[in-house]
CHARMM internal coordinates of N, CA and C (Angstrom, degrees):
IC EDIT
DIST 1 N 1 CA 1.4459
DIST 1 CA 1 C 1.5279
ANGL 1 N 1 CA 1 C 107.82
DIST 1 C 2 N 1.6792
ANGL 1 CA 1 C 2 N 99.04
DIHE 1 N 1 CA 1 C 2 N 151.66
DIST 2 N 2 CA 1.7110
ANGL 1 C 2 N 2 CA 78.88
DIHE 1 CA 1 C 2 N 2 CA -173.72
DIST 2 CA 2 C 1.2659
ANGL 2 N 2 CA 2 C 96.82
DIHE 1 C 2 N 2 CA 2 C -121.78
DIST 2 C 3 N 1.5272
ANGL 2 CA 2 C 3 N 129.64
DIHE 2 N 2 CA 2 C 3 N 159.24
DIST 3 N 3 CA 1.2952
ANGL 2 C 3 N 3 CA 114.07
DIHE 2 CA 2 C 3 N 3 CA -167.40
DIST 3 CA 3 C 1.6578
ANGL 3 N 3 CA 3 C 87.04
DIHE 2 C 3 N 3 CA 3 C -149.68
DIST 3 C 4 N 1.3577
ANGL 3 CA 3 C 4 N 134.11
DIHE 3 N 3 CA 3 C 4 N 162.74
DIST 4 N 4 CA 1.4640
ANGL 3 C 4 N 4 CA 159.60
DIHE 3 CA 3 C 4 N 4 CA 157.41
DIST 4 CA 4 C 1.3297
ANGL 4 N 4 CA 4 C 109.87
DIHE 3 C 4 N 4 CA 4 C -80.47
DIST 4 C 5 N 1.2900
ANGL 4 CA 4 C 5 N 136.68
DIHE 4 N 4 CA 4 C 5 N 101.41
DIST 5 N 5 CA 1.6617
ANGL 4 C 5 N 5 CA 147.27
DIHE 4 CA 4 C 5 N 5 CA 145.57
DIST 5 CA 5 C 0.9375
ANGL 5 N 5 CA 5 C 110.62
DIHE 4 C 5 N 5 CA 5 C -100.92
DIST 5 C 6 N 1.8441
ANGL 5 CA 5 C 6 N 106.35
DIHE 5 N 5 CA 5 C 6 N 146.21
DIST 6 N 6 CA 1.2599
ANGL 5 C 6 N 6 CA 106.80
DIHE 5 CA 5 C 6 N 6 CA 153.90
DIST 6 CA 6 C 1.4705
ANGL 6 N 6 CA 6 C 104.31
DIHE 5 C 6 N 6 CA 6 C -113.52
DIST 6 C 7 N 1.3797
ANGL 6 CA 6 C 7 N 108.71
DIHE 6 N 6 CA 6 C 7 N 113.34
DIST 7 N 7 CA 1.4642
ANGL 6 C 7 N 7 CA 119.54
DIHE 6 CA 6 C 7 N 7 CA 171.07
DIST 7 CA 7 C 1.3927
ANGL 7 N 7 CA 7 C 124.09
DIHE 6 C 7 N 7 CA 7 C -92.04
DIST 7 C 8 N 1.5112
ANGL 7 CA 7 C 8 N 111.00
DIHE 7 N 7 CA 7 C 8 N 158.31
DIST 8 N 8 CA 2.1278
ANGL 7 C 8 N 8 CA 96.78
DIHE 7 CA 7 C 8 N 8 CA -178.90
DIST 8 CA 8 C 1.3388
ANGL 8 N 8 CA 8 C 86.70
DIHE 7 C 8 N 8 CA 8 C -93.36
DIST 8 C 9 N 1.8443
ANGL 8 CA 8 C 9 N 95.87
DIHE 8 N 8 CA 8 C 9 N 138.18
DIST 9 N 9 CA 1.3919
ANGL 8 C 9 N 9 CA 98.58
DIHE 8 CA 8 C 9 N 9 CA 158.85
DIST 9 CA 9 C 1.2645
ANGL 9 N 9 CA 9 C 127.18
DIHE 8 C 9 N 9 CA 9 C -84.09
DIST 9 C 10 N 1.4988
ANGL 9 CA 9 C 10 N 133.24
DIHE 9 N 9 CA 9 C 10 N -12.96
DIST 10 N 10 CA 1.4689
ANGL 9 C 10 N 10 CA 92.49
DIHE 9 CA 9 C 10 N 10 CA 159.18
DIST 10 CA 10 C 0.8106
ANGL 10 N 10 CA 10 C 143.84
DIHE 9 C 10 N 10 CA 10 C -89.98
DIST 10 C 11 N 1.8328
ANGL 10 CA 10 C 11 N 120.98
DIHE 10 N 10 CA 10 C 11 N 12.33
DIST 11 N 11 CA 1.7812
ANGL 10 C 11 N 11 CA 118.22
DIHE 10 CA 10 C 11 N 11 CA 171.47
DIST 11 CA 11 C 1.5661
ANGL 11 N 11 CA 11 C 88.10
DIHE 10 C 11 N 11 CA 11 C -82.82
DIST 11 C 12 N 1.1858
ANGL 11 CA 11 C 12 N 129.12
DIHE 11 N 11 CA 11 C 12 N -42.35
DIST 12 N 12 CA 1.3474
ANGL 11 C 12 N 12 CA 109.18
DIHE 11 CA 11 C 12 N 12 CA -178.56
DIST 12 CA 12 C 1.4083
ANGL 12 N 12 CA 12 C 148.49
DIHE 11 C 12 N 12 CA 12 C -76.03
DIST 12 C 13 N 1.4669
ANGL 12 CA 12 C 13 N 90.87
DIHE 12 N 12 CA 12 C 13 N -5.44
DIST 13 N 13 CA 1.8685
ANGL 12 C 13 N 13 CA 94.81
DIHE 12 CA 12 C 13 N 13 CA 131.96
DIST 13 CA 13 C 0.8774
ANGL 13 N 13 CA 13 C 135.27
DIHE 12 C 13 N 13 CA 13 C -96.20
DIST 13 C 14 N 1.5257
ANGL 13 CA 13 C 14 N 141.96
DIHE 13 N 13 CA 13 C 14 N -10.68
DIST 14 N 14 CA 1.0590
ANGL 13 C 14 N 14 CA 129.88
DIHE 13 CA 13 C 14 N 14 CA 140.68
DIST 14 CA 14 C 1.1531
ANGL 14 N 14 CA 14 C 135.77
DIHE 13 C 14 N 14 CA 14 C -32.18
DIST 14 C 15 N 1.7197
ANGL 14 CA 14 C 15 N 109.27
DIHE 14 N 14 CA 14 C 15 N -53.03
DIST 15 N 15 CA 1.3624
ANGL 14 C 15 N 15 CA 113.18
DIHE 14 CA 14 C 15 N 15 CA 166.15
DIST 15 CA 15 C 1.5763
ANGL 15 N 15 CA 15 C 125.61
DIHE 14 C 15 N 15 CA 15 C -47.63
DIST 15 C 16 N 1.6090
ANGL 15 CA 15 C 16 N 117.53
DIHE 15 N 15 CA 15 C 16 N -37.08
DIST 16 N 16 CA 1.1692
ANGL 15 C 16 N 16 CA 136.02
DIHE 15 CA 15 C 16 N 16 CA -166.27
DIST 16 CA 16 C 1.7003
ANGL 16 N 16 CA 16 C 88.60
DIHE 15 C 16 N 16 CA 16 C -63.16
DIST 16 C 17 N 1.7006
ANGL 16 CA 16 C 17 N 112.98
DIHE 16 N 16 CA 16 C 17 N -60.45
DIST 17 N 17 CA 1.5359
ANGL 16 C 17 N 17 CA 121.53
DIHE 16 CA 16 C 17 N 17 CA -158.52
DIST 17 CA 17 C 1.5681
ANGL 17 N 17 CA 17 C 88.90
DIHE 16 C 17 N 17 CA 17 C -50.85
DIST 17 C 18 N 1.3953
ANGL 17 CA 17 C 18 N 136.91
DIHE 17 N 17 CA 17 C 18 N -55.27
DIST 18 N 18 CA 1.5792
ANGL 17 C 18 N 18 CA 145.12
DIHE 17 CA 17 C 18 N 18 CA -134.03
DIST 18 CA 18 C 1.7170
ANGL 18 N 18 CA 18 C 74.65
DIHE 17 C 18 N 18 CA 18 C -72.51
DIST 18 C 19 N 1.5760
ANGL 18 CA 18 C 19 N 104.45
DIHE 18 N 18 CA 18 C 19 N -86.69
DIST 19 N 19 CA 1.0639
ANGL 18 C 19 N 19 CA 117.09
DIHE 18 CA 18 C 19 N 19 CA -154.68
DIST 19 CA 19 C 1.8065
ANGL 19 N 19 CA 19 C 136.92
DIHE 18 C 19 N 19 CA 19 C -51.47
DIST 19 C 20 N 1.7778
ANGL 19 CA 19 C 20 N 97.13
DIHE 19 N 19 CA 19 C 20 N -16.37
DIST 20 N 20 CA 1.5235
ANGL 19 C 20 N 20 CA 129.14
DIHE 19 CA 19 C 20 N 20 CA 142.79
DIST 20 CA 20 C 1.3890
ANGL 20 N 20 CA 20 C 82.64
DIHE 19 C 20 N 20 CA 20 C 99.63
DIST 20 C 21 N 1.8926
ANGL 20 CA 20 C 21 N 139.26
DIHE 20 N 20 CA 20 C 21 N 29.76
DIST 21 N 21 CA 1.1470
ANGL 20 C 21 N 21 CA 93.88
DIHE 20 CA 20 C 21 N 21 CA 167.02
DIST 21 CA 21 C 1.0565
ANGL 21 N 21 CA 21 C 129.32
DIHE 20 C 21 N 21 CA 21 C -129.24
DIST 21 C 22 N 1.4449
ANGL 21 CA 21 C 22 N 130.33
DIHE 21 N 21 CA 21 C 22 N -151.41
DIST 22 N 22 CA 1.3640
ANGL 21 C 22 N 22 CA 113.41
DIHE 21 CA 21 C 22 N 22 CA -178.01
DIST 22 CA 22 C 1.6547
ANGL 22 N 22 CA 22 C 151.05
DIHE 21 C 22 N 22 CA 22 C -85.55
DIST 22 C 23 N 1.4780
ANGL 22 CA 22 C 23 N 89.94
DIHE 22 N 22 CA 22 C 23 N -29.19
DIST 23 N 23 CA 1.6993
ANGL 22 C 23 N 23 CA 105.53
DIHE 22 CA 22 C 23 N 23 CA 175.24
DIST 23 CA 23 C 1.4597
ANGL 23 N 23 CA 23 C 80.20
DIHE 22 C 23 N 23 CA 23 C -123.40
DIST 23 C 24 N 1.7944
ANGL 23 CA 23 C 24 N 87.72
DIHE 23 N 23 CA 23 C 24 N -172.25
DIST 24 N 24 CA 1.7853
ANGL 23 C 24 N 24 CA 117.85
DIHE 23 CA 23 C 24 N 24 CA -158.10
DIST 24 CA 24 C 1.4366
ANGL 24 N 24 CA 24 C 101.98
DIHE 23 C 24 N 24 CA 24 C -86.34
DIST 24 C 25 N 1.8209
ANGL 24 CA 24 C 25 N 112.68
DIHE 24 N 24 CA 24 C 25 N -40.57
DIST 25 N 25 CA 0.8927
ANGL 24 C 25 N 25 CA 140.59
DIHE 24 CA 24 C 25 N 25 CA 168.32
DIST 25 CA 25 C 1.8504
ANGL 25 N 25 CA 25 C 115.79
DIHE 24 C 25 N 25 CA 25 C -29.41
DIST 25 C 26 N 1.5274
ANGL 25 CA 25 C 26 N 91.16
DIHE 25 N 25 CA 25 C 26 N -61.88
DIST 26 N 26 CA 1.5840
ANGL 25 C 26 N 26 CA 100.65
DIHE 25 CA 25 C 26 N 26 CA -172.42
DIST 26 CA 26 C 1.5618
ANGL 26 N 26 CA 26 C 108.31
DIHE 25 C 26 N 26 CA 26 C -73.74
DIST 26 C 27 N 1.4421
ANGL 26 CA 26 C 27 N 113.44
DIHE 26 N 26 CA 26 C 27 N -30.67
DIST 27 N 27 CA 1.6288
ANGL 26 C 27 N 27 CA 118.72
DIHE 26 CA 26 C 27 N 27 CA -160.10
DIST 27 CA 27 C 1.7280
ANGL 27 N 27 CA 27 C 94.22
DIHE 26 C 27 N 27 CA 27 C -85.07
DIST 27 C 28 N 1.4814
ANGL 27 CA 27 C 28 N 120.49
DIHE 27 N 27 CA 27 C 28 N -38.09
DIST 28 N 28 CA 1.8143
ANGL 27 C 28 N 28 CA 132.17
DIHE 27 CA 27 C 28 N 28 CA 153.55
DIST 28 CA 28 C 1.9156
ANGL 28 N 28 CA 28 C 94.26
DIHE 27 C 28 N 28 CA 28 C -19.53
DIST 28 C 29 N 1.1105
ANGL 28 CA 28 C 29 N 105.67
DIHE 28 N 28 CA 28 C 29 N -76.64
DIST 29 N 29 CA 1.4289
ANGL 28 C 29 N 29 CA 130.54
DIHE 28 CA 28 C 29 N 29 CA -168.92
DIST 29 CA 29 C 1.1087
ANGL 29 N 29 CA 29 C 113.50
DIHE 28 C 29 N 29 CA 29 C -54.49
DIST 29 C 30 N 1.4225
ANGL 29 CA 29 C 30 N 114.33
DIHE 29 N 29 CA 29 C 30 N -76.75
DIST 30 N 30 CA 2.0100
ANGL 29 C 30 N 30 CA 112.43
DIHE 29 CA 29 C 30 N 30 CA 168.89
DIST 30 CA 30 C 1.3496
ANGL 30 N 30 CA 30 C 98.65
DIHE 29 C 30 N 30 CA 30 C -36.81
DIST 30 C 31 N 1.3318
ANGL 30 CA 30 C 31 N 143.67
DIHE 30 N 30 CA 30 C 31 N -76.51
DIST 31 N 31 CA 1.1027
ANGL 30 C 31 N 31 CA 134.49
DIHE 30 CA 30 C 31 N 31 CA -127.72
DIST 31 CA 31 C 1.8258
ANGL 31 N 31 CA 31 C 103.80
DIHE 30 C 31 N 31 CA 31 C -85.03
DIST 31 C 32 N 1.2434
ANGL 31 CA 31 C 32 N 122.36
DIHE 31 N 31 CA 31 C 32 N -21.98
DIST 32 N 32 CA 1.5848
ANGL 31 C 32 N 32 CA 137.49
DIHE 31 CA 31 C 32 N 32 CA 162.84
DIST 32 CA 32 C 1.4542
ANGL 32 N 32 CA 32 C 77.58
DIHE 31 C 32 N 32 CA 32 C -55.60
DIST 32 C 33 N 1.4010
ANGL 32 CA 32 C 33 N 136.99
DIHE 32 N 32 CA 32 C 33 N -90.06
DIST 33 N 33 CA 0.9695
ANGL 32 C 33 N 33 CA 135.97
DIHE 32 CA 32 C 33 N 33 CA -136.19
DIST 33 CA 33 C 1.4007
ANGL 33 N 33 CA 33 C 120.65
DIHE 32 C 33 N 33 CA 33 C -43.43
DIST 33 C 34 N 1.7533
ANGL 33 CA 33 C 34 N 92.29
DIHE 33 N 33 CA 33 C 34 N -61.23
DIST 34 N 34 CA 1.9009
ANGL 33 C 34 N 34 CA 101.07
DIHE 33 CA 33 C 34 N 34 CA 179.30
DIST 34 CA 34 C 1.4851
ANGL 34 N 34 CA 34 C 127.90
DIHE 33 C 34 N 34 CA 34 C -58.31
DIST 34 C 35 N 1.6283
ANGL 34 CA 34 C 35 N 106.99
DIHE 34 N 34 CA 34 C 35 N -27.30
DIST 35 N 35 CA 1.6242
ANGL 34 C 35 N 35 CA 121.97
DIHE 34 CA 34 C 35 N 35 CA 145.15
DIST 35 CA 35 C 1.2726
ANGL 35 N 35 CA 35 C 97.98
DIHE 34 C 35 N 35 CA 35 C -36.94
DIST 35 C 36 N 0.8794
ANGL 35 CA 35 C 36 N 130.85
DIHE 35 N 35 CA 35 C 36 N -105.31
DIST 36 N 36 CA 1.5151
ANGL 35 C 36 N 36 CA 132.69
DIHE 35 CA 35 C 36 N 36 CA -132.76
DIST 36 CA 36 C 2.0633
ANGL 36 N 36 CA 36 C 113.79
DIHE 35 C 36 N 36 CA 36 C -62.97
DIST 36 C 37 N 1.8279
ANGL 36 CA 36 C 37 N 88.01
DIHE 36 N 36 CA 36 C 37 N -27.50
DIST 37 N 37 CA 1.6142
ANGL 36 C 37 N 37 CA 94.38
DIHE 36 CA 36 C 37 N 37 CA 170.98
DIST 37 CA 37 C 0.9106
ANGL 37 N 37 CA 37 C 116.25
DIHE 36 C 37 N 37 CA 37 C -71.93
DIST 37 C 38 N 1.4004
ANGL 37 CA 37 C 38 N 131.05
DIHE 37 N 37 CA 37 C 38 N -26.82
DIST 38 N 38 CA 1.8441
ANGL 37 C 38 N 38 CA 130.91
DIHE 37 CA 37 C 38 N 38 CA -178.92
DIST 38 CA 38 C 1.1894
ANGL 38 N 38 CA 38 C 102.46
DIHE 37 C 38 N 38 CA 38 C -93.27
DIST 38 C 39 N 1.5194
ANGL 38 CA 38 C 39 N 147.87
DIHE 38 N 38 CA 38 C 39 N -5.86
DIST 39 N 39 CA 1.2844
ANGL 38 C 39 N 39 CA 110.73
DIHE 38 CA 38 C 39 N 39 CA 141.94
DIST 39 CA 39 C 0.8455
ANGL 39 N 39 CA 39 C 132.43
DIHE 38 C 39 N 39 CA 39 C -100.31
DIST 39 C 40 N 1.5912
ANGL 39 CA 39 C 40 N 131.22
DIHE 39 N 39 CA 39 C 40 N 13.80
DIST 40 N 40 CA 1.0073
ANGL 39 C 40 N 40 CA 148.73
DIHE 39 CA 39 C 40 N 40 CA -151.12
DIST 40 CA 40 C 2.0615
ANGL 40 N 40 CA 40 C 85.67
DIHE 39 C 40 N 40 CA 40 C -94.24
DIST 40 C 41 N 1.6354
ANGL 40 CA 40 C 41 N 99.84
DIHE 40 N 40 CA 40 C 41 N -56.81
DIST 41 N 41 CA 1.3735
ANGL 40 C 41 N 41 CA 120.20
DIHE 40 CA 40 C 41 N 41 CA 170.82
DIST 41 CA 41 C 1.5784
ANGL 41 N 41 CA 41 C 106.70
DIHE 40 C 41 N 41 CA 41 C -31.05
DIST 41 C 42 N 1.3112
ANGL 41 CA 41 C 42 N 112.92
DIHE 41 N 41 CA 41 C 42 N -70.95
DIST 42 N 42 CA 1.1974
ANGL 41 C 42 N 42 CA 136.15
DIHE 41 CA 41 C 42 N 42 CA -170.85
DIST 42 CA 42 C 1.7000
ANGL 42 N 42 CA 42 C 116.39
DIHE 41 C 42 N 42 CA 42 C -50.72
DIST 42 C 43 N 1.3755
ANGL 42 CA 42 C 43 N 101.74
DIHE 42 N 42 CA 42 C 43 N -28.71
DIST 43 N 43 CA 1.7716
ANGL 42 C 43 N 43 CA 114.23
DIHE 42 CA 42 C 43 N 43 CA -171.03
DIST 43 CA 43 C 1.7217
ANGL 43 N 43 CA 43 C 73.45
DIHE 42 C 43 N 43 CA 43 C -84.85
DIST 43 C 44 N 1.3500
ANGL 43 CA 43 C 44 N 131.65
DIHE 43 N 43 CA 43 C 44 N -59.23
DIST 44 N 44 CA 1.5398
ANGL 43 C 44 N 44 CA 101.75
DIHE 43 CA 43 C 44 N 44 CA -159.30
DIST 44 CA 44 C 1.8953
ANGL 44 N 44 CA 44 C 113.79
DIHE 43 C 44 N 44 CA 44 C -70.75
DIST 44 C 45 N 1.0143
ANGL 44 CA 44 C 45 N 119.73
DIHE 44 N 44 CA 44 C 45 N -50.74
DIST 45 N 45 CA 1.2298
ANGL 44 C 45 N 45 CA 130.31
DIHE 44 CA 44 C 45 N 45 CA 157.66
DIST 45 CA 45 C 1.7746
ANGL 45 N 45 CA 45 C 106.12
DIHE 44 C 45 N 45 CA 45 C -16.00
DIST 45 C 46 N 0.6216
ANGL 45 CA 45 C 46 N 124.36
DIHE 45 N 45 CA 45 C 46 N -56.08
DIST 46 N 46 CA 1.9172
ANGL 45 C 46 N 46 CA 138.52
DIHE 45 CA 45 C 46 N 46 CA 179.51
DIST 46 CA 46 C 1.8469
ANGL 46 N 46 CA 46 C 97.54
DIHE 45 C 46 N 46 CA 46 C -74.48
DIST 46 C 47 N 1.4518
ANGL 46 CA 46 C 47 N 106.29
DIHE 46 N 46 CA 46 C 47 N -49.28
DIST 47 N 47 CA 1.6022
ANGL 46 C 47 N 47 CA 95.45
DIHE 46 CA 46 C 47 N 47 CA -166.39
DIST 47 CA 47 C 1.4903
ANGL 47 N 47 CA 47 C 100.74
DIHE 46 C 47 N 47 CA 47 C -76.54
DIST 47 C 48 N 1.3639
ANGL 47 CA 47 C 48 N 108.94
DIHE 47 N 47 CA 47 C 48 N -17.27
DIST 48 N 48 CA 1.7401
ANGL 47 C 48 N 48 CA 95.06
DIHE 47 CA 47 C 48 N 48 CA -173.97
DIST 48 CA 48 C 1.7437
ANGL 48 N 48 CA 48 C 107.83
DIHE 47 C 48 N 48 CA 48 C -98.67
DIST 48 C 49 N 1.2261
ANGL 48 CA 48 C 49 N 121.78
DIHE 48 N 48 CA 48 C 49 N 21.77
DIST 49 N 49 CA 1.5378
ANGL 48 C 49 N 49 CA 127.35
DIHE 48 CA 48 C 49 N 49 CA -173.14
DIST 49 CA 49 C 1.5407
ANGL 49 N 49 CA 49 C 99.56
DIHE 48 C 49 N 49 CA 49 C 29.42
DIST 49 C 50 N 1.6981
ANGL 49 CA 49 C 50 N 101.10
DIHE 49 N 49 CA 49 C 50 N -152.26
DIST 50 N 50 CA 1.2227
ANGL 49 C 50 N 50 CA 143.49
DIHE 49 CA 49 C 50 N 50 CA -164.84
DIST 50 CA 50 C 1.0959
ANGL 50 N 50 CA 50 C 110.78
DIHE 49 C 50 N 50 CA 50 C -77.29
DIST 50 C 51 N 1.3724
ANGL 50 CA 50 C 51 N 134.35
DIHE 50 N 50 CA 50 C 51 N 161.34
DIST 51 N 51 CA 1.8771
ANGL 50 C 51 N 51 CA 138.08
DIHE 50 CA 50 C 51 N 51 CA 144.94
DIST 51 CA 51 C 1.9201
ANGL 51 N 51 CA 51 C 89.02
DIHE 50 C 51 N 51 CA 51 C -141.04
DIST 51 C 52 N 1.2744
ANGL 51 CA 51 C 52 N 83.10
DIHE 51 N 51 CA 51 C 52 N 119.93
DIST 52 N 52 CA 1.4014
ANGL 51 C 52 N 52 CA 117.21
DIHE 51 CA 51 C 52 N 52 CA -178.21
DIST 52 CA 52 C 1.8126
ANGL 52 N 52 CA 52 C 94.52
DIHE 51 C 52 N 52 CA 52 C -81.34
DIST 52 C 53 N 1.3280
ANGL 52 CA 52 C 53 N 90.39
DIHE 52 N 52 CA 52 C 53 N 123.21
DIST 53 N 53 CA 1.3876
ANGL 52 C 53 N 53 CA 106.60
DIHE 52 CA 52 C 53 N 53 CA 172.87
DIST 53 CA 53 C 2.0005
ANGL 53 N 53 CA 53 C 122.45
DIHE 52 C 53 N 53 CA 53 C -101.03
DIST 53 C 54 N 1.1226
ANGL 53 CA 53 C 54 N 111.35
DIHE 53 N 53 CA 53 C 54 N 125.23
DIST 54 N 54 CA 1.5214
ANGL 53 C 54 N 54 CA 88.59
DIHE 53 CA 53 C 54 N 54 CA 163.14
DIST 54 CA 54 C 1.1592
ANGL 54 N 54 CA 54 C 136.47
DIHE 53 C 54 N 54 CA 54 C -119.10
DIST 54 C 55 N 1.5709
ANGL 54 CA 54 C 55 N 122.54
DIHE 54 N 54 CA 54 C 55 N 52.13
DIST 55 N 55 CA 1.1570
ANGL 54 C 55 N 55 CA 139.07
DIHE 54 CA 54 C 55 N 55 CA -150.10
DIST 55 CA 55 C 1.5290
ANGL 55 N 55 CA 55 C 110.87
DIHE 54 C 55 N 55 CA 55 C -125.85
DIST 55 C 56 N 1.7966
ANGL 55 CA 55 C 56 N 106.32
DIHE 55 N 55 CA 55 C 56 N 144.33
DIST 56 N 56 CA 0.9605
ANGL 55 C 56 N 56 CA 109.48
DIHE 55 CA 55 C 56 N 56 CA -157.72
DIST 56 CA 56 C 2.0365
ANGL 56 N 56 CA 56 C 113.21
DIHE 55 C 56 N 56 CA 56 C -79.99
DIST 56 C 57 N 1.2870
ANGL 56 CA 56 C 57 N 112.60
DIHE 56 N 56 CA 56 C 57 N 177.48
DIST 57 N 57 CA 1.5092
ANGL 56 C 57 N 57 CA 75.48
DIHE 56 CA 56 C 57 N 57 CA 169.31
DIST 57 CA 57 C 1.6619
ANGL 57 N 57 CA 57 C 124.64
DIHE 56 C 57 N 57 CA 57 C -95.52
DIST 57 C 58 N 1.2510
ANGL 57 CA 57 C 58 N 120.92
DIHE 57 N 57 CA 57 C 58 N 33.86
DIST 58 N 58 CA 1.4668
ANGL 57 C 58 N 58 CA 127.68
DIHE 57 CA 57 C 58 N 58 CA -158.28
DIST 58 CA 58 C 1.9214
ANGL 58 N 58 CA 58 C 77.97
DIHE 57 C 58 N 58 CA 58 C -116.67
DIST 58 C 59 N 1.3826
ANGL 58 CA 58 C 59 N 118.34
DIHE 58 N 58 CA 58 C 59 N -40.75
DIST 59 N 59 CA 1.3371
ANGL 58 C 59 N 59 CA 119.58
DIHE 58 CA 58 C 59 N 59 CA -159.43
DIST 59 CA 59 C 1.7162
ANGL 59 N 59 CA 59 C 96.33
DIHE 58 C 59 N 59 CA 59 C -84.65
DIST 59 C 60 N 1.2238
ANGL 59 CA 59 C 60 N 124.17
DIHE 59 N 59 CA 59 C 60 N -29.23
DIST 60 N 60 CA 1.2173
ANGL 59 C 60 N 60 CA 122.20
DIHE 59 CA 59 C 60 N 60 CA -146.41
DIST 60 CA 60 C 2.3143
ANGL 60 N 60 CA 60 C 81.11
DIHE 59 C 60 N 60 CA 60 C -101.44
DIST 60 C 61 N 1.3902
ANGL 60 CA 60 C 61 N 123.21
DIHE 60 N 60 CA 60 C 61 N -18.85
DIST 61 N 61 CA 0.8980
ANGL 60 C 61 N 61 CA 124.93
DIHE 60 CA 60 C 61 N 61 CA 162.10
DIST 61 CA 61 C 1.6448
ANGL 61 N 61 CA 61 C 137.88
DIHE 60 C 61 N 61 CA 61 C -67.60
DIST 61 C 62 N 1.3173
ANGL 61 CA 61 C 62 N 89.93
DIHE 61 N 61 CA 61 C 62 N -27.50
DIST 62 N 62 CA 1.8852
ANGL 61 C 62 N 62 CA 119.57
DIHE 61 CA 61 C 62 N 62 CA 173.11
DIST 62 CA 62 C 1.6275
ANGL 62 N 62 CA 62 C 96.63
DIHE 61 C 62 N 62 CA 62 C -82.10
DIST 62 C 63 N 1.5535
ANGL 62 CA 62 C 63 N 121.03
DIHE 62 N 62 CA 62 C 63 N -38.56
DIST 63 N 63 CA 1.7827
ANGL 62 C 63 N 63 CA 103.66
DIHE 62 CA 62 C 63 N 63 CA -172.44
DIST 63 CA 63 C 1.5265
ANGL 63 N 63 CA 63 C 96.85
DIHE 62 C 63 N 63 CA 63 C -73.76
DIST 63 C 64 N 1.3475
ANGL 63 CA 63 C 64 N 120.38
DIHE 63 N 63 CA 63 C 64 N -29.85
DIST 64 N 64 CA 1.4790
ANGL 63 C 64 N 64 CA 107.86
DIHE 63 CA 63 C 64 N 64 CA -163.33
DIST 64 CA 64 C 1.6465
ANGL 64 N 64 CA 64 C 124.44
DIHE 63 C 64 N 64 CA 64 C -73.00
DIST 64 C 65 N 1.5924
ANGL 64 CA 64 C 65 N 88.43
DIHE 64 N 64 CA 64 C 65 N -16.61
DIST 65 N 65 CA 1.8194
ANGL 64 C 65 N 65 CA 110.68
DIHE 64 CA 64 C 65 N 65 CA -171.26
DIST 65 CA 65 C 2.1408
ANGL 65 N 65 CA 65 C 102.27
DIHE 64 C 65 N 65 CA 65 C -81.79
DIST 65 C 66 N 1.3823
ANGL 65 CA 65 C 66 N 90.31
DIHE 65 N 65 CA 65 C 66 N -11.79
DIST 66 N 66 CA 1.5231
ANGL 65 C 66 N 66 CA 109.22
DIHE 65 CA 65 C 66 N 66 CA -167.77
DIST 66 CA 66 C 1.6795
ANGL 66 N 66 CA 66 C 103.14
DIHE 65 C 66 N 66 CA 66 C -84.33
DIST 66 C 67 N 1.5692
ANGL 66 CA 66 C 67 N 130.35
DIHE 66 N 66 CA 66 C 67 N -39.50
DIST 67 N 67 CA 1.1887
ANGL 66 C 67 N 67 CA 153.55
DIHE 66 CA 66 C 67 N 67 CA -172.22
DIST 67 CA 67 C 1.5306
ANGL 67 N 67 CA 67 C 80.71
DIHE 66 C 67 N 67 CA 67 C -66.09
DIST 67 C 68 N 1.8166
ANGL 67 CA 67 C 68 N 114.32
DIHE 67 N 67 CA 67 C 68 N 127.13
DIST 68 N 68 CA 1.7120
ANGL 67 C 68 N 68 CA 127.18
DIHE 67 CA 67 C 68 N 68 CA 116.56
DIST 68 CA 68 C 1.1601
ANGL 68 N 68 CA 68 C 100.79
DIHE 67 C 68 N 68 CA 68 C -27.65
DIST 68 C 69 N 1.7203
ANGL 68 CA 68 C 69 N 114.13
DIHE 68 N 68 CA 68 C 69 N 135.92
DIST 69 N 69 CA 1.4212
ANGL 68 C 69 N 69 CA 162.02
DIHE 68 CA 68 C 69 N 69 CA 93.79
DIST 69 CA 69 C 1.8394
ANGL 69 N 69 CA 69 C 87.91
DIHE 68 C 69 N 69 CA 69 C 20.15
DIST 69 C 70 N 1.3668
ANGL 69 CA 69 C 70 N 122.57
DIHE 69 N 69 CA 69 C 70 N 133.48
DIST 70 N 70 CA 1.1177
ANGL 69 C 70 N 70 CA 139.84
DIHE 69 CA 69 C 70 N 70 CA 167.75
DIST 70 CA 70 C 1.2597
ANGL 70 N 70 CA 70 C 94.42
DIHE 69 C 70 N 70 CA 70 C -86.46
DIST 70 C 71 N 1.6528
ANGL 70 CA 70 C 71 N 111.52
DIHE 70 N 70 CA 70 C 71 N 145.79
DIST 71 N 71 CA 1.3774
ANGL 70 C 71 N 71 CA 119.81
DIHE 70 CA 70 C 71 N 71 CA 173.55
DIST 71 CA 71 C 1.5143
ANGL 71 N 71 CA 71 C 105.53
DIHE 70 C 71 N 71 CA 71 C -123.34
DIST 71 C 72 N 1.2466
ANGL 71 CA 71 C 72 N 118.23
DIHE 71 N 71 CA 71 C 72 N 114.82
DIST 72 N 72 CA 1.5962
ANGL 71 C 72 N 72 CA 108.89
DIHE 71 CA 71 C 72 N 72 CA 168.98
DIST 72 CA 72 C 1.7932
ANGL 72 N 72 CA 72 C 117.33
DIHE 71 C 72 N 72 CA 72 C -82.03
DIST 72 C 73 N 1.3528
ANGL 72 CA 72 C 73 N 81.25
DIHE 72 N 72 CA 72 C 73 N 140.43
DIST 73 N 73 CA 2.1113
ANGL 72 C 73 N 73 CA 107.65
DIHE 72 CA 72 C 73 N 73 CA -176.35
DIST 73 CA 73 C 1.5336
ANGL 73 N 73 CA 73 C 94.61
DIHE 72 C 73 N 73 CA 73 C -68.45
END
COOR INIT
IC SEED 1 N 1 CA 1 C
IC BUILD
């Protein structure tokens, strides 16, 4: 669809720099996109509430020392 904006260009290169891409077109698009993924995030985040913890922070420091090393893909 083609539509007429007037957008500012310099948040929208900025956005382009953040979002790494190449035309206005695509960064238009990423940035629709990540809208809709962060609340999309956010609706589950809300649907899955809380887990109530009762841990101290010395204890809740010992589970974290217990967790594997993250490995990035």
């Amino acid at each position: 669809m083609k539509t007429t904006l007037e957008i500012d260009r310099k948040l929208l290169r900025e956005a382009q720099r953040t979002l790494g891409t190449a035309s206005f077109k695509e960064t238009v698009d990423a940035s629709l996109k990540s809208v809709v993924r962060q609340k999309q995030l956010q609706a589950l985040a809300d649907a899955l509430g809380t887990i109530p913890l009762d841990l101290t922070p010395a204890q809740l420091r010992r589970q974290r020392t217990k967790r594997p090393a993250h490995v990035s893909r």
